[in-house]
Each structure stands twice: as C-alpha cells, then as structure tokens.
Wavefront OBJ file of the C-alpha trace (Angstrom):
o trace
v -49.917 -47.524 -25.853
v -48.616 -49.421 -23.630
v -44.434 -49.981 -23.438
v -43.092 -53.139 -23.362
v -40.869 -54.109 -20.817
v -37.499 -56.259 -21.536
v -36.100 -58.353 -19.266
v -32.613 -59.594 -19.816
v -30.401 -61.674 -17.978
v -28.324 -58.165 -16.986
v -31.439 -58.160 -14.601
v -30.853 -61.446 -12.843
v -27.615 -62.018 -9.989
v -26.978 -65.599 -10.106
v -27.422 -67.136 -6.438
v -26.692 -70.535 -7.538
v -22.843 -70.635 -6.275
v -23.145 -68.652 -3.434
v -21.906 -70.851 -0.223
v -25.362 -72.085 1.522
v -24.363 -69.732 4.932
v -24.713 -66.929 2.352
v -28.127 -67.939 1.008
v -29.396 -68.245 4.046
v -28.162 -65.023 5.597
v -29.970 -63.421 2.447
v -32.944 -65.974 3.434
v -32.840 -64.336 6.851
v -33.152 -60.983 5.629
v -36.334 -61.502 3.550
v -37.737 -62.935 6.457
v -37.054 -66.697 5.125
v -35.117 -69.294 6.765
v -33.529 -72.463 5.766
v -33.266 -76.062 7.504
v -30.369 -76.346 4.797
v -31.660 -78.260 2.163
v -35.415 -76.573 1.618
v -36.297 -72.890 2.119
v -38.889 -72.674 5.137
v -41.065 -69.563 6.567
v -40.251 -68.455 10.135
v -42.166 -70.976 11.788
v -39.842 -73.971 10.008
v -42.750 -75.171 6.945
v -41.357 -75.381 3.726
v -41.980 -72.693 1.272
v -43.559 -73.694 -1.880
v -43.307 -72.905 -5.114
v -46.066 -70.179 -5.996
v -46.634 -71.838 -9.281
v -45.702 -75.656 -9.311
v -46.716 -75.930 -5.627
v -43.272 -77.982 -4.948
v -41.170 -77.222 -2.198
v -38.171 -74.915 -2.935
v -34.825 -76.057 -2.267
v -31.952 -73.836 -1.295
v -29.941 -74.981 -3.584
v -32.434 -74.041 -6.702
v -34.227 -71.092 -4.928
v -34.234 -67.807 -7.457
v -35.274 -64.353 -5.467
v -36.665 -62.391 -8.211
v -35.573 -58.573 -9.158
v -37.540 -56.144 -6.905
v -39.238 -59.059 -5.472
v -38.859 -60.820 -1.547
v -40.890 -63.811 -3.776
v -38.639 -67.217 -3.737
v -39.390 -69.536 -6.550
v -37.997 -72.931 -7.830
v -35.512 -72.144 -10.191
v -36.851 -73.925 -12.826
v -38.188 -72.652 -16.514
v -42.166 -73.031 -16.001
v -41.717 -71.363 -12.533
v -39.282 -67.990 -14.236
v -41.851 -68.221 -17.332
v -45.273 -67.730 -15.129
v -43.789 -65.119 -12.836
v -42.669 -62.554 -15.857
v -46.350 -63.055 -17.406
v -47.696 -62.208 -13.603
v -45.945 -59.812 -12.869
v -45.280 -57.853 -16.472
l 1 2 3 4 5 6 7 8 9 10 11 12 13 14 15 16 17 18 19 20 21 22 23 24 25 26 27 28 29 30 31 32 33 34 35 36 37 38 39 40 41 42 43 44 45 46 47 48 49 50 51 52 53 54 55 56 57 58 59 60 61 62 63 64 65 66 67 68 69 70 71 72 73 74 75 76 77 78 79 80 81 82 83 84 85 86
C-alpha cells in the first residue's frame, strides 16, 4: 500500500518578505538570476512558470521544498506541482 504523504505549511519558509538583494542572492545560488522585477536563467530570459507558462516575478516566486524549481506563487501553480511531484 502505498503511504500517503502530508504536506503542511510547517514544510514551506515564506520568501515573500525577504528584501529583493536576499532573493536574489538565493536566486544566484540555484543558478537563477534576477533583472529585479522577473526571475531570469543565466543568460537574462525570463523564467516561466512550469505550469501557467507566465513569467515569474521576484516578488511572487515560491522555491519549492527539496526542489531548485521556481514557480509563480499562485494556487493553480502550488496545486499542480504537489500532484506532480507526490
């Protein structure tokens, strides 16, 4: 049988008030930049969204648990990612 896996918000570290030099020092690590509005690869294009396809912007970017994956920070985008990757 396989055991279901609970994710609770003890699971998340909210990014969302950080100062934007932190976010993108942590963007920088992950190997992620920023042009300090939208979160961009190395080369300076815009990171989308895996799921909605829309740019991320620092200021809404979530880094999931165990993950270097930057998504929107919206509902549909959290949602999808737990059903991938559960």
């Amino acid at each position: 049988m396989k055991e279901a896996r609970v994710h609770t918000m003890e699971n998340i570290v909210s990014i969302k008030d950080m100062p934007t030099e932190f976010k993108i020092a942590l963007l920088n690590e992950l190997g992620y930049n920023s042009d300090g509005v939208y979160v961009t690869d190395k080369k300076g294009n815009q990171v989308l969204d895996r799921y909605t396809k829309d740019p991320v912007k620092i200021d809404n970017m979530a880094i999931m648990p165990g993950s270097t994956i930057i998504l929107d920070d919206n509902p549909l985008s959290i949602i999808r990612y737990l059903d991938e990757f559960e």
